[in-house]
Every structure is written in structure tokens, then in C-alpha cells.
N, CA, C and O atoms as CSV, one atom per row, in Angstrom:
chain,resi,resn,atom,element,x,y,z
A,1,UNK,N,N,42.766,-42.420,2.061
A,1,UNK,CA,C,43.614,-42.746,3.178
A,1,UNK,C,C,42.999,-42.173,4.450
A,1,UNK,O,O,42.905,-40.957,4.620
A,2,UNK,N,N,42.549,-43.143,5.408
A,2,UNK,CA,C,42.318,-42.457,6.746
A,2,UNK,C,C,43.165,-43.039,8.103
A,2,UNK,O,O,43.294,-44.225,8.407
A,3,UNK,N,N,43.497,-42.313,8.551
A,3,UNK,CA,C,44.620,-41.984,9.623
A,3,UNK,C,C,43.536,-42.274,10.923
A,3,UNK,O,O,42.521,-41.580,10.982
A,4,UNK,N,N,43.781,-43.285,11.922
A,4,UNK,CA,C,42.459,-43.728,12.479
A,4,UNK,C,C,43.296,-42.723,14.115
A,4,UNK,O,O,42.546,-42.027,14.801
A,5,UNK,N,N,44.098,-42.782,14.305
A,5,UNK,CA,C,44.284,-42.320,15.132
A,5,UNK,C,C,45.637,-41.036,15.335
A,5,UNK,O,O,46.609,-41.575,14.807
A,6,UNK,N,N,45.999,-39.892,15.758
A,6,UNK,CA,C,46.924,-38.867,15.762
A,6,UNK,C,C,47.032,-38.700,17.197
A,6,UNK,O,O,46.060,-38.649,17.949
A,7,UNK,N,N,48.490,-38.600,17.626
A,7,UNK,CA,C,48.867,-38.698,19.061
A,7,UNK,C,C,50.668,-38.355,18.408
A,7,UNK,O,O,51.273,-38.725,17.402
A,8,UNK,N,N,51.034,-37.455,19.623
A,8,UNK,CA,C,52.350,-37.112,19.443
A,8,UNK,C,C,52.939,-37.358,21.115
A,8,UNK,O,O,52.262,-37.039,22.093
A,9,UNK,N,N,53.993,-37.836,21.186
A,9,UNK,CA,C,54.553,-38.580,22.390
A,9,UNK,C,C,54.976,-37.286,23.037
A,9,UNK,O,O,55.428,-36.337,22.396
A,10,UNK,N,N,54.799,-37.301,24.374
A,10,UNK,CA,C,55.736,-36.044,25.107
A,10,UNK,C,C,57.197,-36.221,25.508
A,10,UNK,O,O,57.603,-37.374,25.656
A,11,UNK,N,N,57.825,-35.446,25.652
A,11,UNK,CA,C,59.304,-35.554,26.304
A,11,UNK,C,C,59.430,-35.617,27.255
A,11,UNK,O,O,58.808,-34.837,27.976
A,12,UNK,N,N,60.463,-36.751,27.915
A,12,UNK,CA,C,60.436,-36.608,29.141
A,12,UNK,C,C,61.788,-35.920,29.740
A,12,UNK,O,O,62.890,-36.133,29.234
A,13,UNK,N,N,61.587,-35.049,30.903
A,13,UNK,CA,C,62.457,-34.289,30.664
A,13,UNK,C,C,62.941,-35.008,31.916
A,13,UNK,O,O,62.160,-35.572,32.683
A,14,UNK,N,N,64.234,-34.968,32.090
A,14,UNK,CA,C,65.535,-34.772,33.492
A,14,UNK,C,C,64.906,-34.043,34.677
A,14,UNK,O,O,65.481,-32.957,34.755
A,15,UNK,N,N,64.207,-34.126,35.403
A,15,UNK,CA,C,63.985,-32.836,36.308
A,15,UNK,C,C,65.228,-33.570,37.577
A,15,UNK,O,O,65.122,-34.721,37.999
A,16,UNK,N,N,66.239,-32.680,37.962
A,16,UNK,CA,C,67.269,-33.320,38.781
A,16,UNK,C,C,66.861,-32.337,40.117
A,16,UNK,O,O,66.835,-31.174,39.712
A,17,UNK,N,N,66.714,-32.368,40.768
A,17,UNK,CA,C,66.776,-32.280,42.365
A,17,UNK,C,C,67.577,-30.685,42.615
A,17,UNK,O,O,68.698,-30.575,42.119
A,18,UNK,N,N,67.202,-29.908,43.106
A,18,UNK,CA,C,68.175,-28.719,43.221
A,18,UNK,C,C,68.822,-28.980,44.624
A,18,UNK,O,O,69.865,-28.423,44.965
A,19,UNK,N,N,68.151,-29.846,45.398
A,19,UNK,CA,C,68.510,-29.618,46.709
A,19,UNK,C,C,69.408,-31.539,46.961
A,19,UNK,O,O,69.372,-32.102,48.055
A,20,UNK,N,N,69.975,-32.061,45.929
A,20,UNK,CA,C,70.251,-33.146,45.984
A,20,UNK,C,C,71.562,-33.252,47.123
A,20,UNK,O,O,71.927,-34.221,47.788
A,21,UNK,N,N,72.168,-31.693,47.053
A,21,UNK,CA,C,73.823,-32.071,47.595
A,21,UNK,C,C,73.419,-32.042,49.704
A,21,UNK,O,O,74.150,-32.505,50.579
A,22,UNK,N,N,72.110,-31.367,49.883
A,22,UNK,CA,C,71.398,-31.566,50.887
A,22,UNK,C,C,71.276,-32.006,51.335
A,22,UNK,O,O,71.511,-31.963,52.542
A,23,UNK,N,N,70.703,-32.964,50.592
A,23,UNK,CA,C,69.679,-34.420,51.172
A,23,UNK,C,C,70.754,-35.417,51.429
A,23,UNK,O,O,70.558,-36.322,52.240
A,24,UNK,N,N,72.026,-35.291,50.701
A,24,UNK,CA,C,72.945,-36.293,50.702
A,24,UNK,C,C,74.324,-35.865,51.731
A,24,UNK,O,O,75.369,-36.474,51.959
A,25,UNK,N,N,73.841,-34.642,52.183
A,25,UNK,CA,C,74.387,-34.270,53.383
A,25,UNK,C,C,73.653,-34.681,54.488
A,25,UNK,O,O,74.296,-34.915,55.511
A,26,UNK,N,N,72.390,-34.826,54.509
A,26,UNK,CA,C,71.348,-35.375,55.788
A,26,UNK,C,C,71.734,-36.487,55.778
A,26,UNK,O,O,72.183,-36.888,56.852
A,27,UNK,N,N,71.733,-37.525,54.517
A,27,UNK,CA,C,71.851,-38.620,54.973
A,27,UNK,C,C,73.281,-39.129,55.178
A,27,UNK,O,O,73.497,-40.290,54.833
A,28,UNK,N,N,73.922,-38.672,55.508
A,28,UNK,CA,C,75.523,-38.852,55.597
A,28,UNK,C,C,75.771,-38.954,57.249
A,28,UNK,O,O,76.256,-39.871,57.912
A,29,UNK,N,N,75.178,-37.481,57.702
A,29,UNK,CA,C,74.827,-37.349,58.816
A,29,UNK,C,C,74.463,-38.231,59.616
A,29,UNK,O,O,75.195,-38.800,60.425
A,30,UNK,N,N,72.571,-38.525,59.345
A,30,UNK,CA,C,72.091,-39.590,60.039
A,30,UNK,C,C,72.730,-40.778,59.861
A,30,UNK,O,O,72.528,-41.511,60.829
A,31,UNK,N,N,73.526,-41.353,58.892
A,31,UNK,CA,C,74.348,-42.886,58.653
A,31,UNK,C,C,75.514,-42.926,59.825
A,31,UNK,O,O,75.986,-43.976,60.261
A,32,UNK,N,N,75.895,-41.612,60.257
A,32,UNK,CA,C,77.432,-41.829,60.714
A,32,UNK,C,C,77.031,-41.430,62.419
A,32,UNK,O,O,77.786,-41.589,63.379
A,33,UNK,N,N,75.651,-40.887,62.448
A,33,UNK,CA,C,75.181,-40.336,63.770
A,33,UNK,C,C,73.597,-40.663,64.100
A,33,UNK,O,O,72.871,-40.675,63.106
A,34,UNK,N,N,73.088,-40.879,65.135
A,34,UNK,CA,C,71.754,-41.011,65.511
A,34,UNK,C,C,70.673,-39.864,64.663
A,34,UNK,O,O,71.206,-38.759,64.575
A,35,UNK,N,N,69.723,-39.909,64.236
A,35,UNK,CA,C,68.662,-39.344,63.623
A,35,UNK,C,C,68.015,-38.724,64.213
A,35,UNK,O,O,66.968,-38.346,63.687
A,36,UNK,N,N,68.298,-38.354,65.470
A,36,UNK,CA,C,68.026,-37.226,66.764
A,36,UNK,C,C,69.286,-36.038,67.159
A,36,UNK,O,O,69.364,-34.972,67.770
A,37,UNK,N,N,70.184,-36.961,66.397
A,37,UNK,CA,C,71.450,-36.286,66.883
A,37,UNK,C,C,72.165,-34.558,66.691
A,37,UNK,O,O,72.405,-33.964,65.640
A,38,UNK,N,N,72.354,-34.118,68.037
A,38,UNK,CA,C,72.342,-32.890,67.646
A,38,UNK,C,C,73.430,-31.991,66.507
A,38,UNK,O,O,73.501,-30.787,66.262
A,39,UNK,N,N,74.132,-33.070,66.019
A,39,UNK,CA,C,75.180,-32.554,65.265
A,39,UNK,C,C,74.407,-32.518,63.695
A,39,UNK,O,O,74.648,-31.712,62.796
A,40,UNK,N,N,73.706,-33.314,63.679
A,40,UNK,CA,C,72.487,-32.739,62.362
A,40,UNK,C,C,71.844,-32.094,61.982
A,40,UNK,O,O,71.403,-32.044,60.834
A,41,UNK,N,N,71.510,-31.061,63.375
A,41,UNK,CA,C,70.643,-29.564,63.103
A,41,UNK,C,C,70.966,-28.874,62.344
A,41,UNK,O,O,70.007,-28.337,61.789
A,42,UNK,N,N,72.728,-28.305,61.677
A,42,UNK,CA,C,72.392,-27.446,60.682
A,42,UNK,C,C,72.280,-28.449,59.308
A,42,UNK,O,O,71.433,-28.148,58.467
A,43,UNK,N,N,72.726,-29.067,59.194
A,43,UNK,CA,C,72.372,-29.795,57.866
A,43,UNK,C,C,70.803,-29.962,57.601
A,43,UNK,O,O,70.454,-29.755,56.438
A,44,UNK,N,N,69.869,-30.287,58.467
A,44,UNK,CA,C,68.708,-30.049,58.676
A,44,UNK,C,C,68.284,-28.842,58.105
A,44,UNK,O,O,67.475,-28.565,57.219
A,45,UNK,N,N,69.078,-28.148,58.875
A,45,UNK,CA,C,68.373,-26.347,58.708
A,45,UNK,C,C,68.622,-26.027,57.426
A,45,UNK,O,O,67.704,-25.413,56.883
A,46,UNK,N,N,69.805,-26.301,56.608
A,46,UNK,CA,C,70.130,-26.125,55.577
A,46,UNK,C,C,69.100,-27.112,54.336
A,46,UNK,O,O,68.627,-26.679,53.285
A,47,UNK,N,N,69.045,-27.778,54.603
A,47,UNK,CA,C,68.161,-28.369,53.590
A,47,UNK,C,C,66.460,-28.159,53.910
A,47,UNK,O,O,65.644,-28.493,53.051
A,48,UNK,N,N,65.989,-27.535,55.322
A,48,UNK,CA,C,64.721,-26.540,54.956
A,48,UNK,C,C,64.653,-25.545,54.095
A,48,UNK,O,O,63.742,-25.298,53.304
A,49,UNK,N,N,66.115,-24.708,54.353
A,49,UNK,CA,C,66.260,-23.563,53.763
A,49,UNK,C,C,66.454,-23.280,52.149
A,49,UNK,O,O,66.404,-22.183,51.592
A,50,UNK,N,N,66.708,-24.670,51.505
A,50,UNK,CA,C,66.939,-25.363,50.249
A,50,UNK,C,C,65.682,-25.518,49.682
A,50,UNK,O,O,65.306,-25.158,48.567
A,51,UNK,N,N,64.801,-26.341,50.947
A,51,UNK,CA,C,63.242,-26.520,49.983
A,51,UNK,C,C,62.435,-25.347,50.129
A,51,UNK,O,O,61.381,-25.433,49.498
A,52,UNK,N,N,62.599,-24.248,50.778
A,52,UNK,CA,C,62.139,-23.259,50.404
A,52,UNK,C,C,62.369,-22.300,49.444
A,52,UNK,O,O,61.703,-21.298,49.183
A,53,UNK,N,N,63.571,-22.788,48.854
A,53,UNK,CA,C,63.889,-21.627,48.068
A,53,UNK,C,C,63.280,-22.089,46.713
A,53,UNK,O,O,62.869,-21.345,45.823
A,54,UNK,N,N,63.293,-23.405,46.714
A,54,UNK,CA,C,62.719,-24.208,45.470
A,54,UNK,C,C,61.323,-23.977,44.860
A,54,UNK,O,O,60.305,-24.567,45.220
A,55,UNK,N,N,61.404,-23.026,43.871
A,55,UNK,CA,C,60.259,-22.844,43.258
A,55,UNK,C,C,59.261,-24.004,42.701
A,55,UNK,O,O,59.920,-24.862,42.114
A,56,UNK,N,N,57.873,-24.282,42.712
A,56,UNK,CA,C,57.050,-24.912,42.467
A,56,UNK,C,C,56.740,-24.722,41.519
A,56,UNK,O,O,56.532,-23.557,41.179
A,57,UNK,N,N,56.591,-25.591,40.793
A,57,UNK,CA,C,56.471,-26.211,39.139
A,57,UNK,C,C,55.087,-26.659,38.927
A,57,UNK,O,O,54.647,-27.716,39.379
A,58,UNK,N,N,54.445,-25.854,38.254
A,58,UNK,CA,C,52.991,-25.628,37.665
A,58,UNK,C,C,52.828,-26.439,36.310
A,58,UNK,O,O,53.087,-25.932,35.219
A,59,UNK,N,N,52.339,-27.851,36.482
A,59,UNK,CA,C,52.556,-28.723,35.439
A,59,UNK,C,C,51.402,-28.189,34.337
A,59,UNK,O,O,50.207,-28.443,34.486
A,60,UNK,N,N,51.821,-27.582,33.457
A,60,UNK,CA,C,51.164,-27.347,32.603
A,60,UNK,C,C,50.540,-28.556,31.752
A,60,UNK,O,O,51.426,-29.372,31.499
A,61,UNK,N,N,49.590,-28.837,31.356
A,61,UNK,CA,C,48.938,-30.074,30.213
A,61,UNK,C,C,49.035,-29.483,29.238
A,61,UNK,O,O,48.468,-28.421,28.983
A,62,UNK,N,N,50.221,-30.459,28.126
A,62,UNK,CA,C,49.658,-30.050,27.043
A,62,UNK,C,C,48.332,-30.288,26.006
A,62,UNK,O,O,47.808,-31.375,26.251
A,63,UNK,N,N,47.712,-29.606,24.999
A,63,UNK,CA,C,46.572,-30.029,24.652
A,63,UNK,C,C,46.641,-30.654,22.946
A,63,UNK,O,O,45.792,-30.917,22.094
A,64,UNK,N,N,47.882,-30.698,23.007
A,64,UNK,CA,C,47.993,-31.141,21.270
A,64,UNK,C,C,47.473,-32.632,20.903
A,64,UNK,O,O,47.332,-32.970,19.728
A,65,UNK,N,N,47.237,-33.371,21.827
A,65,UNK,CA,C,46.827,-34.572,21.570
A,65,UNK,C,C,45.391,-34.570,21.591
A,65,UNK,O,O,44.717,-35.484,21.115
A,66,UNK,N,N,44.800,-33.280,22.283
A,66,UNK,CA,C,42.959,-33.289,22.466
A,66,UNK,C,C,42.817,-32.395,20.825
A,66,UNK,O,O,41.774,-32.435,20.172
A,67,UNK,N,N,44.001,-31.671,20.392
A,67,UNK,CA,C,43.419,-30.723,19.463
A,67,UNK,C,C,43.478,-31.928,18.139
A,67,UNK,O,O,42.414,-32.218,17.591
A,68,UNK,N,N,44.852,-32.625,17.655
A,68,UNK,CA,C,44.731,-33.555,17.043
A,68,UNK,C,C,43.729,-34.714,16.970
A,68,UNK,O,O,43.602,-35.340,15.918
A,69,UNK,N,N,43.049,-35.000,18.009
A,69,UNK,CA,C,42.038,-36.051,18.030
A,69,UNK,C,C,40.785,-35.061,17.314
A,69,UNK,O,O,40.067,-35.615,16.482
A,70,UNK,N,N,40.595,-33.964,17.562
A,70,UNK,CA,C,39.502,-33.243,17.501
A,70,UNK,C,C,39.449,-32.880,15.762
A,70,UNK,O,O,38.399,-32.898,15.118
A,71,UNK,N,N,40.898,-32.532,15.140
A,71,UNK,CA,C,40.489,-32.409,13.563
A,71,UNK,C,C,41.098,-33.748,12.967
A,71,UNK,O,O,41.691,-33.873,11.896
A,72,UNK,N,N,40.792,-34.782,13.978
A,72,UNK,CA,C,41.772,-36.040,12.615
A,72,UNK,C,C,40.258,-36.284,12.222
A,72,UNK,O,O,40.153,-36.714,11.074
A,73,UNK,N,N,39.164,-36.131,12.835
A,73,UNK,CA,C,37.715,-36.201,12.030
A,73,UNK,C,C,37.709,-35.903,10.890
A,73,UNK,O,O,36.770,-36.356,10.235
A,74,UNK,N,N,38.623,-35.123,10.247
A,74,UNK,CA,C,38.370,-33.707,9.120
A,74,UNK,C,C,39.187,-34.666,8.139
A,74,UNK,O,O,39.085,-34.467,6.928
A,75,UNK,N,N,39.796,-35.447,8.500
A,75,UNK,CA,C,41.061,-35.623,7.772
A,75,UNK,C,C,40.808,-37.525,6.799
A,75,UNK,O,O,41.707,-37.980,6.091
């Protein structure tokens, strides 16, 4: 029996927005007021202050599909 090819599917995960209730405060804003308008500055400010707090996500690769290709030789 030979197994011509080994591959395992990844998960895809949910990644949801931390700063979603933000953004949907900006755009509420700009819909009901000009996109210059000064009544948008703190909602603005607030959703800088949102993407800064948001930690950056270091996409790790997984390697199980290079290690499986590498001993399905063996197999």
C-alpha cells in the first residue's frame, strides 16, 4: 500500500475584530454627519486608541504538512 500523498487541512479560525463596536461607531457618525465633521473627533480618537491597544498577531506557519511530505517517502 502506498499513500501517494499526506496533507492535513488547517482550521480556520473566527478572528472577530476587537475594535468592531468602534468602527461601527465611526461609521454611524460619518452616515448621520459630514466625514470632516467635528462631532466625530472623539469617536475617531477612540478607535485610534482601540487600534493601538490591539496586539499584533505573529502568524506562525505550521510545518506538519512539510514534515509529512518529508517521511511519506518512508512509508
Amino acid at each position: 500500500m502506498k499513500i501517494k500523498k499526506l496533507m492535513v487541512r488547517s482550521r480556520k479560525l473566527d478572528h472577530k475584530s476587537p475594535c468592531t463596536p468602534e468602527i461601527a461607531a465611526l461609521l454611524t457618525c460619518w452616515a448621520t454627519s459630514s466625514v470632516d465633521s467635528p462631532s466625530c473627533v472623539q469617536t475617531v480618537q477612540a478607535l485610534t486608541e482601540c487600534m493601538r491597544k490591539v496586539p499584533k498577531n505573529s502568524k506562525h506557519a505550521t510545518t506538519i504538512n512539510y514534515h509529512l511530505a518529508r517521511l511519506g517517502k518512508f512509508l
